[in-house]
LOKOL-834452 format. One line per field, with one value per residue (C-alpha): residue number from 1; x, z, y; chain; residue in one letter. Coordinates in steps of 0.1 Angstrom, whole numbers. Last residue first. Example, Ala and Ser with C-alpha at 12.3 -4.5 7.8 and 13.67 -1.06 7.14 Angstrom:
2
k = 2, 1
X = 137, 123
Z = 71, 78
Y = -11, -45
c = A, A
r = s, a
***
This chain:
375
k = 375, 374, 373, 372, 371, 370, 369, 368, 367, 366, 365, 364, 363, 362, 361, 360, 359, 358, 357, 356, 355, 354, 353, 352, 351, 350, 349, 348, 347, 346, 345, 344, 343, 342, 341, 340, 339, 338, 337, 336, 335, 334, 333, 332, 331, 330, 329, 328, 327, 326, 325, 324, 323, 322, 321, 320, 319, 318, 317, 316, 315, 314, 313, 312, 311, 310, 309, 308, 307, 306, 305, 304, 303, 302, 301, 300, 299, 298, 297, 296, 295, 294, 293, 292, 291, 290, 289, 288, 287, 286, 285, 284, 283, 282, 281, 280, 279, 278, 277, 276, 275, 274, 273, 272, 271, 270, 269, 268, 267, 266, 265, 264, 263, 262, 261, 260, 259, 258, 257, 256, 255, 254, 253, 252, 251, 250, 249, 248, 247, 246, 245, 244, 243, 242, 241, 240, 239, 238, 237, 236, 235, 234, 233, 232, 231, 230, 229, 228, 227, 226, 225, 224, 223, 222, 221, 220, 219, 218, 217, 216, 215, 214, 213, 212, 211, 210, 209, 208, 207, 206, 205, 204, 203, 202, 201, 200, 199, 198, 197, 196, 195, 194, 193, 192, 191, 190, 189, 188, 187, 186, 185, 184, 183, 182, 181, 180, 179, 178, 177, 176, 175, 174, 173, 172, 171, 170, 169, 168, 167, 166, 165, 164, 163, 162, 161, 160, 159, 158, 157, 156, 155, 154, 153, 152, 151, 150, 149, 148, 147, 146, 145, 144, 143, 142, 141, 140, 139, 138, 137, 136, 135, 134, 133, 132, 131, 130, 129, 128, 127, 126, 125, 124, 123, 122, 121, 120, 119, 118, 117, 116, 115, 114, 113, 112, 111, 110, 109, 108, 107, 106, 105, 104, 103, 102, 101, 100, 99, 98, 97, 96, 95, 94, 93, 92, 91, 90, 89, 88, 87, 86, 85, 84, 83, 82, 81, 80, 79, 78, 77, 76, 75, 74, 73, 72, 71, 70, 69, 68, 67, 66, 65, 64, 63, 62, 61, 60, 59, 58, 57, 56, 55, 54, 53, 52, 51, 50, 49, 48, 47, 46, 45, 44, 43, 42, 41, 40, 39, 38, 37, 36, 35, 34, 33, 32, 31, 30, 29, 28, 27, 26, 25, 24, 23, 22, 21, 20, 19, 18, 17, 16, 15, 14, 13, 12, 11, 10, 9, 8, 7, 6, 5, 4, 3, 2, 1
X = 10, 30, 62, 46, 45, 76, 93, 59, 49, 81, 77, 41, 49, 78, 53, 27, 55, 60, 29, 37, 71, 59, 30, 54, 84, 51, 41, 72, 79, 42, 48, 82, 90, 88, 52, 56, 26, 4, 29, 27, -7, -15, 11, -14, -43, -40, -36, -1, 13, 33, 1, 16, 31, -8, -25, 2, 7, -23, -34, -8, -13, -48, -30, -11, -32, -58, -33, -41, -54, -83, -83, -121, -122, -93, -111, -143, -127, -105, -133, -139, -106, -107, -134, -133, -93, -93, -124, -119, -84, -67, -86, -84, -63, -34, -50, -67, -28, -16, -50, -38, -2, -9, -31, -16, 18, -2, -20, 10, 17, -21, -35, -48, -56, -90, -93, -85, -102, -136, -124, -119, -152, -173, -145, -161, -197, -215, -210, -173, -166, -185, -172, -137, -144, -156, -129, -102, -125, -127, -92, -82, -103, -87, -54, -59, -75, -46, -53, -19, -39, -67, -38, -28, -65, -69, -39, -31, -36, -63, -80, -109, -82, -68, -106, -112, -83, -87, -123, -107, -83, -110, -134, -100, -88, -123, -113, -104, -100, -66, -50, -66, -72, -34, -25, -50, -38, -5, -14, -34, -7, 16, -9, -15, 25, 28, 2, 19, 52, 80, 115, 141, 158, 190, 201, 240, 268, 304, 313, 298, 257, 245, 274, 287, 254, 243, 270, 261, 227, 238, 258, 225, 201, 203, 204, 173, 151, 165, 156, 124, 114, 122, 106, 73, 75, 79, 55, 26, 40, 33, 4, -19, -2, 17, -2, -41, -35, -55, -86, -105, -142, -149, -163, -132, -112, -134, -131, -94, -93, -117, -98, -65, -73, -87, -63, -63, -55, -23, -26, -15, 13, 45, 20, 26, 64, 63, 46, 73, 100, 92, 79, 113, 129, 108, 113, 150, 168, 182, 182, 157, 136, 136, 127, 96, 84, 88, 65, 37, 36, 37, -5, -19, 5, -6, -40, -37, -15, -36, -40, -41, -13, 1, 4, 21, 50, 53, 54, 79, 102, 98, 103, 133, 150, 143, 162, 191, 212, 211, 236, 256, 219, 197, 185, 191, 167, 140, 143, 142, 115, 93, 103, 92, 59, 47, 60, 25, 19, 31, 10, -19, -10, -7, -41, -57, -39, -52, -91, -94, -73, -89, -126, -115, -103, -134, -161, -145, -143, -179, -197, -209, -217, -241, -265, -243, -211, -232, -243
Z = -302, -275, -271, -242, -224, -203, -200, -197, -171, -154, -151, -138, -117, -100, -102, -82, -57, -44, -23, -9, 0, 20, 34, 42, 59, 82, 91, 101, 125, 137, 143, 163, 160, 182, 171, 134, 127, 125, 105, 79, 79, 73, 43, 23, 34, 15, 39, 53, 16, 1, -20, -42, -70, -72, -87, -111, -122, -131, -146, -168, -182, -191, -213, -227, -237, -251, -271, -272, -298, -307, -276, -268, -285, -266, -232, -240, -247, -213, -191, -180, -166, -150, -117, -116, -111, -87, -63, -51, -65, -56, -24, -10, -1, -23, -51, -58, -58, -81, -104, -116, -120, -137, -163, -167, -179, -203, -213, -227, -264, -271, -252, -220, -201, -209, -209, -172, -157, -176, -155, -124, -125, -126, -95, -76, -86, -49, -45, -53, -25, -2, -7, -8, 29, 40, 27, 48, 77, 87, 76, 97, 128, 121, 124, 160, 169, 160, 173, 196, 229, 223, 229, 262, 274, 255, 277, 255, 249, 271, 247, 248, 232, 208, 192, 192, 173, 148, 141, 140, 117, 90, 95, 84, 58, 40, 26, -8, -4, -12, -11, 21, 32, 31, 48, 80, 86, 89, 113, 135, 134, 148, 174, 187, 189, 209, 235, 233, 246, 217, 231, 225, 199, 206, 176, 170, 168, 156, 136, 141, 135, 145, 137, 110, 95, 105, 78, 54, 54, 52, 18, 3, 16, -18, -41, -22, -32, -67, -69, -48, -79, -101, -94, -87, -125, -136, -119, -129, -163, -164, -148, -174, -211, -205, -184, -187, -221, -236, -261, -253, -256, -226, -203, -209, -197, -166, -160, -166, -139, -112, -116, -114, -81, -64, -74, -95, -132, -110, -110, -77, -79, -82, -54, -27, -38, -36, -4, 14, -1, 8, 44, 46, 40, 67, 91, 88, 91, 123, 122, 153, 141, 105, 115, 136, 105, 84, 104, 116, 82, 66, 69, 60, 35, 18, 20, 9, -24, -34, -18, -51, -60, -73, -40, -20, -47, -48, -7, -6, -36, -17, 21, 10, -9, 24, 41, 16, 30, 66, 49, 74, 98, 69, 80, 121, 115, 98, 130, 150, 134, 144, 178, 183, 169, 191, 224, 238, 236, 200, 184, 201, 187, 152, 155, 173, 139, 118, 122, 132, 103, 81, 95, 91, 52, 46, 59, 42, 6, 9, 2, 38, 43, 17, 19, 48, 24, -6, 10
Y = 78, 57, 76, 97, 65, 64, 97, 114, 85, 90, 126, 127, 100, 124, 150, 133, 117, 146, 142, 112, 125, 153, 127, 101, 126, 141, 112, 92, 126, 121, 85, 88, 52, 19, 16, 14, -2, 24, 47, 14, 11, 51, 50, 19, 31, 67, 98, 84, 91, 61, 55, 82, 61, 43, 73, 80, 44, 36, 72, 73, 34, 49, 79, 56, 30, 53, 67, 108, 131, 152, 175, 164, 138, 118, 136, 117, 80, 85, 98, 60, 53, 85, 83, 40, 46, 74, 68, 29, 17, 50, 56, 94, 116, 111, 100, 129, 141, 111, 115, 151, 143, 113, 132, 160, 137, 119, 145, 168, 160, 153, 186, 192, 221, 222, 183, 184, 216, 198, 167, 184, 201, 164, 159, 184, 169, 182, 139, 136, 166, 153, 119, 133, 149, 120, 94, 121, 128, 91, 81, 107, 95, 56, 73, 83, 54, 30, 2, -9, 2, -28, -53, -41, -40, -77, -93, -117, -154, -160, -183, -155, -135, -157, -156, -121, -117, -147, -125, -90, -108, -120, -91, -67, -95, -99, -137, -142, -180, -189, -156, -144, -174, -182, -155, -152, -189, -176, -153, -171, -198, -176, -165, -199, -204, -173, -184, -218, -204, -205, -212, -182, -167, -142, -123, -138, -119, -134, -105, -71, -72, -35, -11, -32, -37, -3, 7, -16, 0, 38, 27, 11, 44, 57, 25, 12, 49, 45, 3, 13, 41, 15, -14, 8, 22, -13, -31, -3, -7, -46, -50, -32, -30, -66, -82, -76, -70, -42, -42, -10, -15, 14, -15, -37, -9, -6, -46, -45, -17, -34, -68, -54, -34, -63, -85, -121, -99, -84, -45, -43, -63, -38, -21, -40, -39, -1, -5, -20, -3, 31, 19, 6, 33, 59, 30, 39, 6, 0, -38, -44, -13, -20, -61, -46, -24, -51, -72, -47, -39, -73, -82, -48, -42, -71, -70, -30, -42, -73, -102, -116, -137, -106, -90, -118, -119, -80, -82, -108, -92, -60, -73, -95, -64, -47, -72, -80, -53, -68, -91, -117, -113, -114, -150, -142, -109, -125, -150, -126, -106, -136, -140, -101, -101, -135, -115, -115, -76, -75, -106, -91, -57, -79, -89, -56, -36, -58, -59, -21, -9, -33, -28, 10, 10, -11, 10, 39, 24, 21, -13, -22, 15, 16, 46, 63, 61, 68, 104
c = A, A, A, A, A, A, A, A, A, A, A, A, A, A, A, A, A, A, A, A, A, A, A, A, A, A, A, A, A, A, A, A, A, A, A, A, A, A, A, A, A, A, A, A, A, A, A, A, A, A, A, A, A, A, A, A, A, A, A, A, A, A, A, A, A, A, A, A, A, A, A, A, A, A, A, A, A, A, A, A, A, A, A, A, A, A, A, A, A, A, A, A, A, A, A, A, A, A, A, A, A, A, A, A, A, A, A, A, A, A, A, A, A, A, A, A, A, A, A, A, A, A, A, A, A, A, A, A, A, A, A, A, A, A, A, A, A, A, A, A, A, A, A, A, A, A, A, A, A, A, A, A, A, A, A, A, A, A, A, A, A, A, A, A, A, A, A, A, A, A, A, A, A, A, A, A, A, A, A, A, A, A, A, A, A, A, A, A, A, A, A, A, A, A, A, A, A, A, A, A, A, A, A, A, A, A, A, A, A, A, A, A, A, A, A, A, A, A, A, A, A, A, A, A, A, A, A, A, A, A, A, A, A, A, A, A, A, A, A, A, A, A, A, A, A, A, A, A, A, A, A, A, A, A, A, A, A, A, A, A, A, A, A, A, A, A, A, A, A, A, A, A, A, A, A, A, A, A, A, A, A, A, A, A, A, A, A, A, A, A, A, A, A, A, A, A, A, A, A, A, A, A, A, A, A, A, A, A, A, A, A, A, A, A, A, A, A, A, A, A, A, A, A, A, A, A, A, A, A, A, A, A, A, A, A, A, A, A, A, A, A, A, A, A, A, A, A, A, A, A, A, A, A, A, A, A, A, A, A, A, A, A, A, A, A, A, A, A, A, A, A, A, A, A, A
r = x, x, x, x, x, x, x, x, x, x, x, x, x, x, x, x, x, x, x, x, x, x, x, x, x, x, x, x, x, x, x, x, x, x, x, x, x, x, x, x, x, x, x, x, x, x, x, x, x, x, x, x, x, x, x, x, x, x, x, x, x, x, x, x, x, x, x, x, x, x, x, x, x, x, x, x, x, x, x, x, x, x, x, x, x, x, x, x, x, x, x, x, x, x, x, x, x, x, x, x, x, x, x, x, x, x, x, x, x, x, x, x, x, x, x, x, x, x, x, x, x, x, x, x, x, x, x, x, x, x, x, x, x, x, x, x, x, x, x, x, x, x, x, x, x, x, x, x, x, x, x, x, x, x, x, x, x, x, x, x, x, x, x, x, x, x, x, x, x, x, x, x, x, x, x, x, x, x, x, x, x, x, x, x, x, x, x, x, x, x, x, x, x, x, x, x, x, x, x, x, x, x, x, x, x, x, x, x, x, x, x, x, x, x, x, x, x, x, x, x, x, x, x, x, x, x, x, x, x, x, x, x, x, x, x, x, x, x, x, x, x, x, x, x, x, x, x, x, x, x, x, x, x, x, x, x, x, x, x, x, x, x, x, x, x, x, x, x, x, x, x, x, x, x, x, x, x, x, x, x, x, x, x, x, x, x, x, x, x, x, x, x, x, x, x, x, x, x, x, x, x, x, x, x, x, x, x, x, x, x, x, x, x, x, x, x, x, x, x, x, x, x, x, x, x, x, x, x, x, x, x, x, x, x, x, x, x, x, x, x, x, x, x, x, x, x, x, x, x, x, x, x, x, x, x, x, x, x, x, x, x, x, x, x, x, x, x, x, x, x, x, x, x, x, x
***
């Protein structure tokens, strides 16, 4: 199995030194009050509009993405944030998670991320001549804008109404004095950011390390902190990358493709083909097993039903594997129900993965709708 050959290089390995890594960060940050001074002060700025929060959170997280954190980095670091804020405010943590990866992902495809840099380097590979901006970032951004411009416009009235039921005039969040312990971590934190984007630093071993570090400067109480890590989640993300390695190894996916191009045809593959990747997709790593899986069929499946722009049918597979992150079974949903430790997790779960899921057909929609003029 690859994941026992290389387990330094499997997606696995770095889904659980991230989980691991941030989760004990930010759990610090939560035990020792750090968390909760900052989403005050997030709070007090949005305080005369709690409608602009989430907007905040998506232009923030698109932003951070780009730069090159990339859409998991990002997440990994504004989860326990956002989700904090959405509980102070009384935004629905299902909303925000919505909106938070949807801006992670408005980046993803970013020439200076992860997931940018493996896609331009697989179409580059196959001898197709695509922009990096405008025929690889661009549609992702725009298919994420506006599925969170829908999802925002729903919950917009329910907003204004928990900002008259939470903020009514002359109400103030109350901020106190920063304690050194909380100042320490604060600067942890930040620190983790910029060398994240700066220096392309592993943000998992990166965290685990300012972590460990806070701790032995008595910072926390490291039982307390050890509780926020999400064990539970860590096991399903475990058996999840297993099982698709399994399955990717006995040539399950090999079958998949023949299924594809048999089914296929040039008015329709655009839309098979970002349904099919966005439920792969859904349990297992977009960026890791989806993309490097169907980029590279794309030549073969053109001949194969005589038809098809290359462009198209590759911008398809972008966006459909990456509009159903929101699931928990990908990394992106699992960090968010992690961090959102003042909710009912298995309730948040269960409206992520239904959602997640659906997602596969929306995508397959949009991209029809989209691309399917590209001939």
């Amino acid at each position: 199995m690859k994941i026992l050959e290389n387990p330094e290089k499997s997606q696995l390995s770095k889904a659980l030194r991230l989980l691991v890594g941030v989760t004990y960060l930010f759990g610090i940050a939560k035990q020792n009050g750090t968390l909760e001074e900052l989403s005050q002060i997030i709070i007090k700025l949005v305080k005369s509009n709690v409608v602009t929060a989430p907007l905040i959170f998506f232009v923030f997280s698109a932003g951070l993405s780009t730069t090159g954190t990339g859409n998991i980095g990002t997440v990994a670091l504004l989860a326990p944030i956002a989700m904090t804020v959405a509980w102070e405010i009384g935004i629905e943590a299902f909303f925000m998670c919505v909106i938070l990866i949807c801006g992670a992902n408005a980046g993803a495809f970013s020439p200076f991320a992860l997931t940018g840099i493996i896609a331009n380097n697989l179409i580059s590979k196959l001898g197709f001549h695509m922009n990096p901006w405008t025929d690889v970032y661009f549609p992702n951004l725009l298919v994420q804008s506006l599925l969170a411009i829908i999802c925002y416009s729903f919950f917009y009235w329910r907003l204004k109404q928990k900002q008259l039921h939470n903020f009514p005039p002359g109400t103030s969040p109350l901020i106190t004095p920063w304690n050194v312990h909380q100042k320490l971590t604060l600067w942890s934190i930040i620190i983790l950011i910029i060398s994240t984007i700066v220096f392309k630093t592993d943000v998992g071993f990166f965290a685990l390390l300012l972590g460990c570090l806070l701790t032995l400067n008595n910072a926390t109480d490291a039982k307390e902190s050890i509780k926020h890590i999400p064990w539970n989640t860590i096991l399903m993300v475990c058996g999840v990358n297993t099982l698709i390695v399994l399955i990717e190894n006995l040539g399950g996916l090999g079958l998949l493709t023949d299924l594809l191009a048999k089914i296929s045809n040039p008015q329709n593959v655009i839309a098979v083909t970002a349904f099919t990747t966005g439920i792969l997709s859904a349990f297992s790593s977009s960026s890791g097993v989806v993309l490097p899986t169907f980029i590279p069929l794309v030549p073969g499946l053109i001949a194969k039903i005589h038809g098809g722009n290359p462009t198209a049918i590759i911008s398809s597979i972008n966006v459909g594997a990456h509009l159903v992150d929101i699931s928990p079974l990908s990394s992106l949903g699992a960090l968010c129900v992690a961090s959102a430790i003042h909710e009912d997790q298995e309730n948040l779960f269960r409206h992520l993965l239904i959602f997640g899921l659906s997602m596969a057909v929306v995508g397959a929609g949009l991209c029809y709708l989209l691309f399917g003029w590209m001939k």
